[in-house]
C-alpha positions as CSV (number, residue, x, y, z in Angstrom):
1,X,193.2,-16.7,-26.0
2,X,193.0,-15.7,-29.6
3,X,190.7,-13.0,-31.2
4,X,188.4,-14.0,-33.7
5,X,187.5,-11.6,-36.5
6,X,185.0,-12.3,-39.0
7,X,184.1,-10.9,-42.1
8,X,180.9,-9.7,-42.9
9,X,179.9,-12.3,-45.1
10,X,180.4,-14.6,-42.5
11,X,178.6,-12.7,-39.9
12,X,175.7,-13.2,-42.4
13,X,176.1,-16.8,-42.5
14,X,176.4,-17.4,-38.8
15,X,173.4,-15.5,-38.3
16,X,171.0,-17.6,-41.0
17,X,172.4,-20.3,-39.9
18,X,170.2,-23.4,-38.0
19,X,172.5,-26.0,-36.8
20,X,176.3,-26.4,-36.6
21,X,178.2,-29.4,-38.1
22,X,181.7,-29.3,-37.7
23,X,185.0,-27.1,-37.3
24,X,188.6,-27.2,-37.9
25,X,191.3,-24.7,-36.4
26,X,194.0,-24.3,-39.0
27,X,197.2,-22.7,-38.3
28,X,198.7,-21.9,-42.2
29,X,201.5,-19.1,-42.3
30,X,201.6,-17.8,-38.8
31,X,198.4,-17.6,-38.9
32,X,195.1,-19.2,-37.5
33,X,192.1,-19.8,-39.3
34,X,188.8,-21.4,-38.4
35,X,186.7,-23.1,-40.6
36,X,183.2,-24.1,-39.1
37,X,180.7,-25.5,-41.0
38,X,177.0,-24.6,-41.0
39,X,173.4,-25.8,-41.9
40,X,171.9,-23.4,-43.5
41,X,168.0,-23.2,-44.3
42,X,166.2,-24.1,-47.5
43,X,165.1,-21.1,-49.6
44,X,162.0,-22.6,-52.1
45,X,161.5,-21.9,-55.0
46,X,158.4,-19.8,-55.9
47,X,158.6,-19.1,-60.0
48,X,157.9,-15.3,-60.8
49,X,158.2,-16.2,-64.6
50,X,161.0,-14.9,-65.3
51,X,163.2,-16.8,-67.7
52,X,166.9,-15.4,-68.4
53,X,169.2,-16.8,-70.7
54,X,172.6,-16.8,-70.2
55,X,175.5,-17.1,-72.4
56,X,178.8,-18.1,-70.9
57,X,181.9,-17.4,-73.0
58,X,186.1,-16.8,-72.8
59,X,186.0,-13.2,-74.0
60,X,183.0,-12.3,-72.3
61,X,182.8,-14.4,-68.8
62,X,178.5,-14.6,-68.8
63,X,176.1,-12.5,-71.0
64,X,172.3,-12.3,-69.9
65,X,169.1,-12.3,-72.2
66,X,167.8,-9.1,-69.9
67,X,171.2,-7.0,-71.7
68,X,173.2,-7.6,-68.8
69,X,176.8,-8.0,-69.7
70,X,179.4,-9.9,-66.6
71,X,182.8,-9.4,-65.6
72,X,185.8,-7.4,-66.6
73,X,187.7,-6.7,-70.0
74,X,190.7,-6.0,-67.9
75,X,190.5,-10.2,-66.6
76,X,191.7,-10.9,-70.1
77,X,195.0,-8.7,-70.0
78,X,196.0,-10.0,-66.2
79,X,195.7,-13.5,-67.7
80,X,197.7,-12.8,-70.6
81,X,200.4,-11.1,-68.5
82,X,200.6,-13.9,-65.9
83,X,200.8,-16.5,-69.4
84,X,203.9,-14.4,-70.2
85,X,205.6,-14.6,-66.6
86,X,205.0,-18.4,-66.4
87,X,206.6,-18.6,-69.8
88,X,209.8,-16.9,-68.5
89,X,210.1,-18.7,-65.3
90,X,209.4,-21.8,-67.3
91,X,212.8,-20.6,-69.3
92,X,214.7,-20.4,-66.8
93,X,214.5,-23.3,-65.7
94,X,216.5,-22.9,-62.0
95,X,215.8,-23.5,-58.3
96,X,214.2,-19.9,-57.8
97,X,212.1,-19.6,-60.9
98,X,210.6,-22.9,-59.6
99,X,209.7,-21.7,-56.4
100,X,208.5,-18.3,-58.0
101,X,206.6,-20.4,-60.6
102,X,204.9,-22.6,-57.6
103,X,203.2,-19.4,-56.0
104,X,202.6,-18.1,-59.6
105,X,200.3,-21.2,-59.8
106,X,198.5,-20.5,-56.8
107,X,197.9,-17.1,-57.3
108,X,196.6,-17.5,-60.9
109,X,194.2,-20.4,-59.5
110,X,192.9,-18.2,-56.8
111,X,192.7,-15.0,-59.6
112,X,190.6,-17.0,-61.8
113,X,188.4,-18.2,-58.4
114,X,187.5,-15.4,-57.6
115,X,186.5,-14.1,-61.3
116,X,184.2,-16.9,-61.1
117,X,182.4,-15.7,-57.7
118,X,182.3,-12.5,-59.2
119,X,180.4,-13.2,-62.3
120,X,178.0,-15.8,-60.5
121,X,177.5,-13.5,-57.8
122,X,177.0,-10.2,-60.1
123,X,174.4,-13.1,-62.1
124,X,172.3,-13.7,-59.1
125,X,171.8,-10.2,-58.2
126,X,170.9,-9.0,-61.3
127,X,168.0,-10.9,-61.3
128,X,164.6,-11.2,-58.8
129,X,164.3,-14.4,-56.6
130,X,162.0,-17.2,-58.3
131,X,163.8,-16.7,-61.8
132,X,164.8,-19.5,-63.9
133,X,168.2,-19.0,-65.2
134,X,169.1,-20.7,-68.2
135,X,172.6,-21.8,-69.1
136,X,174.3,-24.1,-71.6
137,X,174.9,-27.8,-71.0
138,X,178.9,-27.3,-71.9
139,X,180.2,-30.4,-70.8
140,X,181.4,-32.7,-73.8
141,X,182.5,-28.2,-75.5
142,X,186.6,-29.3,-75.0
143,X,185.9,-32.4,-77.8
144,X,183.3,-30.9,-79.6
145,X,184.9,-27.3,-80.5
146,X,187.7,-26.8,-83.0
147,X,190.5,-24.6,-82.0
148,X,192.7,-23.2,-85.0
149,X,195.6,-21.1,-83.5
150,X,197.6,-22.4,-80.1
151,X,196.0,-19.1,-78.2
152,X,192.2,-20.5,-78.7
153,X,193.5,-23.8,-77.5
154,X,195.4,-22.4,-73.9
155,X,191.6,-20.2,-73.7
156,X,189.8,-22.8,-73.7
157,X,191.5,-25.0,-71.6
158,X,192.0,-22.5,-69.0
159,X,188.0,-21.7,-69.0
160,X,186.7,-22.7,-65.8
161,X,182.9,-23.4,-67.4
162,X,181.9,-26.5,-64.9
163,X,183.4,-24.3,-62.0
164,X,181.1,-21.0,-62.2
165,X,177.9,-23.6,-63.5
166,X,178.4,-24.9,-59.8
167,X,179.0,-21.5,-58.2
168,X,175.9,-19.8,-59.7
169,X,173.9,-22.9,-59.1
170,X,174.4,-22.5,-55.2
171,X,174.3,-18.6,-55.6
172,X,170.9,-19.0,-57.2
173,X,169.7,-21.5,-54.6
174,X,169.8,-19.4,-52.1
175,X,168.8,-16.4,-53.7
176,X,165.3,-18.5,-54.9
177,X,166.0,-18.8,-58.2
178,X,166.3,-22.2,-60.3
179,X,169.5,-23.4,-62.9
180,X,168.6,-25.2,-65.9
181,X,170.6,-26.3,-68.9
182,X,169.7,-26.7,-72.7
183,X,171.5,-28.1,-75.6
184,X,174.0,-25.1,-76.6
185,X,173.9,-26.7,-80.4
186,X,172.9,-23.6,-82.8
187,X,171.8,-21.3,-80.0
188,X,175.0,-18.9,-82.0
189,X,173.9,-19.4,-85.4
190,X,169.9,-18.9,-84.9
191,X,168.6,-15.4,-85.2
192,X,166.6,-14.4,-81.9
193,X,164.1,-12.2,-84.0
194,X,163.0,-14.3,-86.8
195,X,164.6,-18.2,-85.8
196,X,166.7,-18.6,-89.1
197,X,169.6,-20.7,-88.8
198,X,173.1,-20.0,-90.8
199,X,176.3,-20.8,-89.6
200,X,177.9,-17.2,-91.3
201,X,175.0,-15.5,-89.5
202,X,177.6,-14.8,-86.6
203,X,179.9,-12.0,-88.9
204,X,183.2,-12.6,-85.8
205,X,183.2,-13.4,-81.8
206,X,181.2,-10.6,-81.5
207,X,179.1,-9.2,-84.2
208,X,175.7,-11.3,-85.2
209,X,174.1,-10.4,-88.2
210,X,170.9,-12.3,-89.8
211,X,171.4,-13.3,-93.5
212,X,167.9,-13.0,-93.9
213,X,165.9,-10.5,-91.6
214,X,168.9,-8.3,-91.3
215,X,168.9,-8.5,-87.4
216,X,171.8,-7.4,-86.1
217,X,173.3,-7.6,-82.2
218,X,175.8,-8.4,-80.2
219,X,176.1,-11.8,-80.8
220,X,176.8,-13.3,-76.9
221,X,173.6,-11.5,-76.2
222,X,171.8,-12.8,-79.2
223,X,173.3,-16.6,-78.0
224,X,171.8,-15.6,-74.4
225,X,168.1,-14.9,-76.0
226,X,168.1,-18.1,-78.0
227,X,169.0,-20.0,-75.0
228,X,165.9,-19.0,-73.1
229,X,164.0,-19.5,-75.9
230,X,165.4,-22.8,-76.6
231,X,164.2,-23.8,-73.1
232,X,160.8,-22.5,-73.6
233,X,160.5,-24.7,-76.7
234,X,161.7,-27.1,-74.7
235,X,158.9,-26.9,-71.6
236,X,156.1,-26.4,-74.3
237,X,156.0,-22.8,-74.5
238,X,156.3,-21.4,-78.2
239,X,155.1,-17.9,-77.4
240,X,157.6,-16.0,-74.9
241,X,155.3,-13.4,-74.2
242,X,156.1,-11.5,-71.5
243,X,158.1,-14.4,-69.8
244,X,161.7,-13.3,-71.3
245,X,162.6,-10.3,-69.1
246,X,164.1,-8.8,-72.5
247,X,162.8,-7.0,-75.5
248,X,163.3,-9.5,-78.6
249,X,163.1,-6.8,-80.7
């Protein structure tokens, strides 16, 4: 007889559950685990009016029209330090750093994972069910983005952008809320207080300053504002009113 412990996450599951499918006992390491799979109800979606933007990014993971900023500054530095141990291993070159560079792999694959659950996770509960969350259609960014230096190339190749648009759309099914996409061209360059669009209005990765009004923000938050207001345009709805749950001002 073996003990089964569950996390509390699970627990949750188990218990919303309405029907079970399947289940597989796995015995990985000296260890068994058991993974059961479950039916779980649909939550419907009832529109509250909210509409929040949301900016995804490799500096800063996922930035939110409501001035909500996701995930950690310190993500950068364990990526950069795991870059530099691969590196050496990769130097090396013998028996040992090739085992040592195979669990490396795994661990930087189940590192950058979990970053993802933790940003679509901390996304979800920022907001009220019935929201519509707007995000950028980034599929085709790879081709269409220039990167200059050999760093900017390794970023964006290691950004995981189709992985966390899955994980938040599941997160926000099930917490009511919707997922839509809008075209991400000049949602960086527009100013969110007046619309005027200049390429040099975003000063670096960072800083967004209007050439004309003199707006100024942080310019991942400005992107986030412009894509919900991109996607109002986009449904018919010039005024935003009250339906951003941000000040545009």
């Amino acid at each position: 007889m073996l003990a089964l412990q569950l996390y509390p996450y699970a627990i949750r599951l188990l218990e919303q559950s309405t029907g079970f499918d399947s289940a597989d006992l796995i015995y990985r390491k000296g260890r068994f685990w058991l993974h059961v799979v479950v039916t779980l109800p649909e939550v419907e979606f009832a529109p509250n009016g909210e509409i929040v933007g949301v900016d995804f990014g490799i500096t800063r993971p996922a930035v939110a029209s409501h001035n909500k900023f996701f995930g950690r500054r310190s993500w950068k530095a364990v990526e950069r330090r795991y870059f530099r141990l691969k590196r050496a291993l990769q130097s090396k070159g013998s028996d040992s750093a090739k085992r040592h560079l195979k669990k490396l792999s795994h661990k930087v694959s189940r590192f950058r994972l979990d970053c993802d659950h933790v940003v679509s996770r901390q996304l979800v509960q920022s907001v009220s069910p019935g929201t519509t969350i707007v995000i950028e259609n980034l599929m085709e960014i790879r081709s269409n983005t220039k990167q200059r230096s050999k760093q900017q190339k390794r970023a964006m190749h290691q950004w995981s952008f189709n992985r966390l648009r899955d994980l938040l759309t599941y997160k926000a099914e099930a917490h009511g809320c919707l997922v839509v996409g809008v075209d991400p061209r000049r949602t960086s360059q527009r100013c969110s207080r007046c619309g005027y669009i200049h390429r040099s209005n975003r000063r670096s990765q960072s800083r967004f300053k209007c050439r004309k009004c003199g707006f100024e923000l942080n310019a991942d938050l400005n992107g986030s504002r412009n894509i919900a207001v991109k996607y109002l345009a986009g449904v018919g709805i010039s005024d935003v009113g009250g339906l951003l749950s941000t000040s545009l001002s």
